[in-house]
C-alpha positions in Angstrom: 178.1 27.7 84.2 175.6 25.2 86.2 172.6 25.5 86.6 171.4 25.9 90.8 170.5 21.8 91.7 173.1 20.8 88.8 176.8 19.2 89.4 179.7 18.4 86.4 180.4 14.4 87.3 182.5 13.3 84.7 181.7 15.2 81.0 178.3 15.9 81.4 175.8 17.7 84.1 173.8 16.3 86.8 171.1 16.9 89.1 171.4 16.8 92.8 168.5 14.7 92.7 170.2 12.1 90.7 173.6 12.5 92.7 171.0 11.7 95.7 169.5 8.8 94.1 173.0 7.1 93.3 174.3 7.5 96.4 170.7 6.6 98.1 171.0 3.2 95.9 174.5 2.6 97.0 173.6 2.8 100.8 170.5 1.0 100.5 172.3 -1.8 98.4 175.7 -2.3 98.6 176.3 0.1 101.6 173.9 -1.7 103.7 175.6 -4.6 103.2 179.1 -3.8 104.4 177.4 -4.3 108.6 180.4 -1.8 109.0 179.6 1.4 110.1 183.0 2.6 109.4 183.0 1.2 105.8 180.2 2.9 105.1 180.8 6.3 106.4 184.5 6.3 104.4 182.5 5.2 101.2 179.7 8.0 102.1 182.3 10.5 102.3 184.1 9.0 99.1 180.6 9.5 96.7 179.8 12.5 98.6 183.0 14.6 97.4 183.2 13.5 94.5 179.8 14.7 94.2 180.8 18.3 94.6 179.8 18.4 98.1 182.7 19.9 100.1 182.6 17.8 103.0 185.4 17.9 105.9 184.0 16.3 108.5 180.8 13.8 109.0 180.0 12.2 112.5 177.1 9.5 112.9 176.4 8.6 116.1 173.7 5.9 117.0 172.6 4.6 120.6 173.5 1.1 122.2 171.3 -0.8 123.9 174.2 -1.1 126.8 174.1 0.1 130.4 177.3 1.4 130.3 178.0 3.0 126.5 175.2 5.2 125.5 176.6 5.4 122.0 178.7 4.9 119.6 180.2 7.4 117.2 181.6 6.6 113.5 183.8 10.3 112.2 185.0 10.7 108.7 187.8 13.5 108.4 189.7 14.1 105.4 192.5 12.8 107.3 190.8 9.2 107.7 188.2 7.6 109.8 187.8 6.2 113.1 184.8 5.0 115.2 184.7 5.6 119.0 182.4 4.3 122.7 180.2 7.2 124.3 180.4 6.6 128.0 177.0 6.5 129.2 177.8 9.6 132.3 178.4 12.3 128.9 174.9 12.5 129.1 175.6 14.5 132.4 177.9 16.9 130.7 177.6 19.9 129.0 179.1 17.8 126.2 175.4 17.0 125.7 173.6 19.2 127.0 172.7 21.9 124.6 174.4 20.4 121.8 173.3 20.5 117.9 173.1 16.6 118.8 171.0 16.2 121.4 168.7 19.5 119.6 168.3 17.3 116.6 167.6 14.0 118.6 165.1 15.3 120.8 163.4 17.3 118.4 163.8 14.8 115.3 164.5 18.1 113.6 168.0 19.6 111.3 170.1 22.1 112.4 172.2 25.0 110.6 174.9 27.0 112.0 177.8 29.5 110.1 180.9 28.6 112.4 182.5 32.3 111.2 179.8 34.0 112.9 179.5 32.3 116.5 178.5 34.1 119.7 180.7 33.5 122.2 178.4 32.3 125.0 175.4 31.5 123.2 176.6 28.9 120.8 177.7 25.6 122.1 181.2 24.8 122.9 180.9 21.6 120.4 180.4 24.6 117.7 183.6 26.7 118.7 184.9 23.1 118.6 184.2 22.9 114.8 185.3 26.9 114.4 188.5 26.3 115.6 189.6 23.3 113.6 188.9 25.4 110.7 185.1 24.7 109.9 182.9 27.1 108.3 179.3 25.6 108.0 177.6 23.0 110.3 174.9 21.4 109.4 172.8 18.1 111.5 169.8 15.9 111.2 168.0 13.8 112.8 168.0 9.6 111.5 165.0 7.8 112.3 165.5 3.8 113.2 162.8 0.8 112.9 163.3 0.8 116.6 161.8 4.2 117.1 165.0 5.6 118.2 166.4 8.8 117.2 169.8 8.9 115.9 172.1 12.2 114.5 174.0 12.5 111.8 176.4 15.9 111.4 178.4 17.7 108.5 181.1 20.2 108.6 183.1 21.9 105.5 185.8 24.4 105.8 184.9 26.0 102.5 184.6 29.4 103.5 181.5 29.6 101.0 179.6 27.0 103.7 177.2 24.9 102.2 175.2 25.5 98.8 171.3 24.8 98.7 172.1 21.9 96.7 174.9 20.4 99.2 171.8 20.4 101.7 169.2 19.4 99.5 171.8 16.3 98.8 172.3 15.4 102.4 169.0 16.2 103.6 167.7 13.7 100.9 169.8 11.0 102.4 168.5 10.9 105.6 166.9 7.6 105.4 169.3 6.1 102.9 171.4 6.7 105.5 169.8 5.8 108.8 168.8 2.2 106.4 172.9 1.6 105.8 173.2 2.3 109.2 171.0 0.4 111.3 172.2 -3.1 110.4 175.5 -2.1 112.0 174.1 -0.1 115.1 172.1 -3.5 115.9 175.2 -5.6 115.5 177.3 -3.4 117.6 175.1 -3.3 120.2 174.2 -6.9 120.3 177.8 -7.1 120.2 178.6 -4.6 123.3 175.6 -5.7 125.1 177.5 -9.6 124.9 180.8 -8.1 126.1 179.3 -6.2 129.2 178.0 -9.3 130.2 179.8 -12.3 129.2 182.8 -10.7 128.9 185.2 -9.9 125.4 186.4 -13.7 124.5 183.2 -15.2 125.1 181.3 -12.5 123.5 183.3 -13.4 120.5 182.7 -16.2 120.7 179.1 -16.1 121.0 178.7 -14.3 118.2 180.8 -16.2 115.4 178.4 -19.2 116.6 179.1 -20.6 119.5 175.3 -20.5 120.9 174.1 -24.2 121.5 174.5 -25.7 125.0 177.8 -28.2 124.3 179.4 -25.9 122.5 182.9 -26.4 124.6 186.6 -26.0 123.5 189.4 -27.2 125.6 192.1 -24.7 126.0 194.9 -24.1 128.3 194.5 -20.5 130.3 195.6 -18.9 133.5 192.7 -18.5 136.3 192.4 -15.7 138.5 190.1 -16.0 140.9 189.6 -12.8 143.5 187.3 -12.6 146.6 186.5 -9.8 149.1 187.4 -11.1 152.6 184.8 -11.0 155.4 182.4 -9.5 153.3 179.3 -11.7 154.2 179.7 -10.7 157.3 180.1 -7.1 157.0 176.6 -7.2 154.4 174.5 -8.1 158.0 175.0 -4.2 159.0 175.8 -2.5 156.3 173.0 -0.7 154.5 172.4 -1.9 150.9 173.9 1.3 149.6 177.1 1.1 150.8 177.8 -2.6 149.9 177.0 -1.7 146.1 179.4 0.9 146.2 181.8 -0.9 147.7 181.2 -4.2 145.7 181.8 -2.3 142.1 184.5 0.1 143.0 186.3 -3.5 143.8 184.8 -4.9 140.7 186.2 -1.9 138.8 189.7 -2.3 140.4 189.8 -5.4 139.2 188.1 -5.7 135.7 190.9 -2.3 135.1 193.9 -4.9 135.6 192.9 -7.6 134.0 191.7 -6.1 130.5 194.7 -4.2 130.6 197.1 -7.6 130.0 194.0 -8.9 127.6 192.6 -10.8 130.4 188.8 -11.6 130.4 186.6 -11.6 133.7 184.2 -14.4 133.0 182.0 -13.5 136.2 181.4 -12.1 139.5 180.4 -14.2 141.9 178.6 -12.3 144.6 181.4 -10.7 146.3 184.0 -12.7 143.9 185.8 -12.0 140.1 186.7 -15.3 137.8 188.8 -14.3 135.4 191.3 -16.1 132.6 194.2 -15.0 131.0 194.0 -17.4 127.8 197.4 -19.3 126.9 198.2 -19.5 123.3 201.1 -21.8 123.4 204.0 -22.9 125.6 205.8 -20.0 124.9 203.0 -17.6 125.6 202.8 -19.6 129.3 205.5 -17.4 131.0 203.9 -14.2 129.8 200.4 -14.9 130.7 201.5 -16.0 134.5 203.4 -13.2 134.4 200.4 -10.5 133.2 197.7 -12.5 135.7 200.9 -11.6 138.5 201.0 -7.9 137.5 197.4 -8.0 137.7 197.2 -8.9 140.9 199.7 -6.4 142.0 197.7 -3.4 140.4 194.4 -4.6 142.0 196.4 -4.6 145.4 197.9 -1.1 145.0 194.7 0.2 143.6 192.7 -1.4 146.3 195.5 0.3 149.1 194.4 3.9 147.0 190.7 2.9 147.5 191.0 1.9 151.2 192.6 5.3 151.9 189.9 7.3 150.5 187.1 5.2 152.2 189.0 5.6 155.6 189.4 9.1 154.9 185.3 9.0 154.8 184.9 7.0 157.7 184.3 3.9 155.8 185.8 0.5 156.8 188.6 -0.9 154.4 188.2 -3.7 152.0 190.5 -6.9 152.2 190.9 -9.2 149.1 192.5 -12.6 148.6 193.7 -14.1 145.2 194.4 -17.6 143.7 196.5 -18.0 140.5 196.5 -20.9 138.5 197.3 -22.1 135.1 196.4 -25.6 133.4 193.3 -26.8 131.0 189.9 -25.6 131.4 186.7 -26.1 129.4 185.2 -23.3 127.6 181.8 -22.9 126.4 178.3 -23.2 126.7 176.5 -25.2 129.7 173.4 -25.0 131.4 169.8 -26.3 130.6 167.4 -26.4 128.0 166.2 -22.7 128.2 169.4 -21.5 130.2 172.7 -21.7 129.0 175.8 -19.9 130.7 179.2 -19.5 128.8 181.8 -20.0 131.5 184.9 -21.8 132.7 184.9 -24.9 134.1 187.3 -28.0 135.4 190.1 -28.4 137.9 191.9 -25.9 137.6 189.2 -23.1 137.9 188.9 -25.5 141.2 191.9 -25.5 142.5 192.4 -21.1 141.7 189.0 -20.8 143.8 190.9 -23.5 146.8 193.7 -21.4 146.7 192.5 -18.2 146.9 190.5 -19.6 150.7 194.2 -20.5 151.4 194.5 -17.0 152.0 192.7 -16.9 154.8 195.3 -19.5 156.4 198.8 -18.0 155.2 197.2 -14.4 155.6 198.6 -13.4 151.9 196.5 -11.5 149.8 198.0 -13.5 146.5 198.5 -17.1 146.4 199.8 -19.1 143.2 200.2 -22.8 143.1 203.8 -24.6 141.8 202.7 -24.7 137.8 202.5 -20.8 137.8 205.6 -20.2 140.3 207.5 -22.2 138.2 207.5 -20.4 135.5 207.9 -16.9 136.8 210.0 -18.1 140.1 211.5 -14.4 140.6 207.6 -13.2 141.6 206.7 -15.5 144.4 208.1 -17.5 147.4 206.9 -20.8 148.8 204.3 -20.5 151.7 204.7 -24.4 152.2 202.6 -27.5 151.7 198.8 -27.0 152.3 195.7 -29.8 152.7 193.0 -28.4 150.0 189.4 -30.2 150.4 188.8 -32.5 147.3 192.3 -33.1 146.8 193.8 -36.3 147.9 197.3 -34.4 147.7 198.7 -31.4 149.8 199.2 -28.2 147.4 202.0 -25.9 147.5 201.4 -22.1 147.4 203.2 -19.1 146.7 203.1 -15.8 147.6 204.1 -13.1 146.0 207.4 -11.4 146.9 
């Protein structure tokens, strides 16, 4: 028999504190190292069994600095592990609200709870949750980061037995072991996230494997898709300030929807306008991308039909859109000034998608391509004729989709 606080590793006996300490030393060293939060959750788990410690479930969740994910969440299950975004508006839900997470994050405090004794109205819905996957004891804490910031860590085991004294003087031990491993990885995915939301996923890549000094350009071949709200300067002289923002990102939404779906990137808005590139990986990858940045434009313009019919419904005026398609080489990278840079597209034929798209105006079509993309996807679009484009010495032909 053991001793309470002791624990058979191997042929002889060990304390918890000990089991603590090794563990504490591999997240601290090793651990800590990884900058993968899901690496070191599945090697937690991993020393943390095989400690005694009948774990079944662990969930760490730490904050982003990100206006639109609140969080991110790292679970270990003895099925596997897998790391997920917390939308920013769960903060509204009863999801939150009155959860062992947000108890243990506000009050930088641990949490206890048998799951085979629940009331049914009193306990939260994220601890029936936990019942009814077969869970038996709950327990949560509270990690502290350099940043001041609260962060929660949670355990679950399905041994009907719950958690010993010593399984919680183990884990409660780790608590800044852990919140040390994890840090390093909650600042690089938020740096990370915080690079996407603005600069979109491809540059945000980009910019973090290096590409940060003003120069930095790469030359690449890519379809541009550039959309623009129609007569919406004109419309922002009497509409109040609300209903332009609401109208502005519900387009913006539409459209940022379509074109990650086919692994497009929207490099800006522009006021009232969305530049976005579908990158082209090789000739034979040409006919695809036209195609996806094609499909693209046809979801925004059934999406935008949806939206207008709920805004009429409301008494609000419709929105109108035009779009240019255009593939051919583009410069990628950093520009701007000594204190300022900007990581965008730039070069002809982001020119020439913007020139198109004000052909729209002219042919009153809401999606014009020029000859290189019709070419290669001629069962999409028809010819809308020969057109004069300021800057270009040479009338353009457009197409419009069929």
């Amino acid at each position: 028999m053991f001793q309470s606080g002791e624990s058979a590793v191997g042929n002889h006996t060990t304390s918890s504190e000990d089991i603590a300490a090794d563990i504490a030393n591999w997240l601290i060293g090793e651990g800590r190292l990884f900058g993968d939060g899901l690496k070191v959750v599945e090697g937690l788990a991993a020393r943390l069994v095989a400690s005694g410690v009948p774990l079944s479930r662990m969930r760490i969740n730490h904050q982003l600095a990100n206006p639109l994910i609140v969080g991110w969440s790292t679970v270990w299950t003895t099925d596997g592990a897998s790391e997920n975004a917390i939308p920013a508006s769960i903060l509204k839900t009863s999801a939150w609200h009155g959860s062992p997470f947000q108890y243990v994050v506000q009050n930088r405090a641990t949490f206890r709870r048998r799951l085979d004794s629940l009331h049914p109205v009193d306990d939260h819905s994220v601890l029936h949750e936990m019942a009814d996957a077969g869970g038996a004891d709950f327990f949560a804490m509270a990690l502290s980061f350099s940043d001041g910031s609260t962060q929660g860590a949670s355990f679950v085991t399905k041994d009907p037995r719950g958690f010993s004294d010593r399984d919680l003087e183990i884990l409660g031990s780790l608590r800044d072991p852990i919140a040390a491993a994890m840090e390093p990885c909650a600042q690089r995915r938020s740096m990370r996230s915080l690079l996407a939301t603005y600069l979109g996923r491809g540059p945000a890549k980009e910019v973090a494997e290096g590409a940060i000094r003003r120069g930095d350009l790469v030359h690449m071949d890519a379809v541009v898709m550039f959309s623009d709200l129609r007569g919406f300067t004109a419309k922002s002289a009497y509409w109040s300030e609300a209903e332009l923002i609401e109208a502005v990102n519900d387009y913006f939404e539409i459209v940022a929807e379509a074109v990650h779906a086919r692994d497009g990137d929207i490099l800006k808005f522009l006021g009232d306008g969305v530049l976005s590139v579908f990158p082209v990986s090789g000739v034979k990858n040409q006919e695809e991308r036209c195609t996806g940045a094609a499909e693209t434009a046809i979801e925004i313009r059934a999406n935008l039909h949806a939206l207008n019919e709920r805004r009429q419904s409301e008494g609000k005026h419709p929105l109108e859109t035009g779009t240019g398609i255009h593939i051919g080489q583009v410069t990628y990278g950093n520009v701007g000034s000594r204190d300022r840079l900007d990581f965008t597209v730039i070069g002809p034929a982001v020119n020439l998608a913007s020139r198109v798209q004000d052909l729209c105006k002219v042919t009153g079509d809401s999606v014009l391509a020029t000859r290189a993309v019709a070419d290669l996807v001629p069962s999409l679009f028809r010819s809308t004729g020969m057109h004069t484009i300021r800057g270009l010495d040479q009338d353009v032909e457009t197409f419009a989709l069929i």
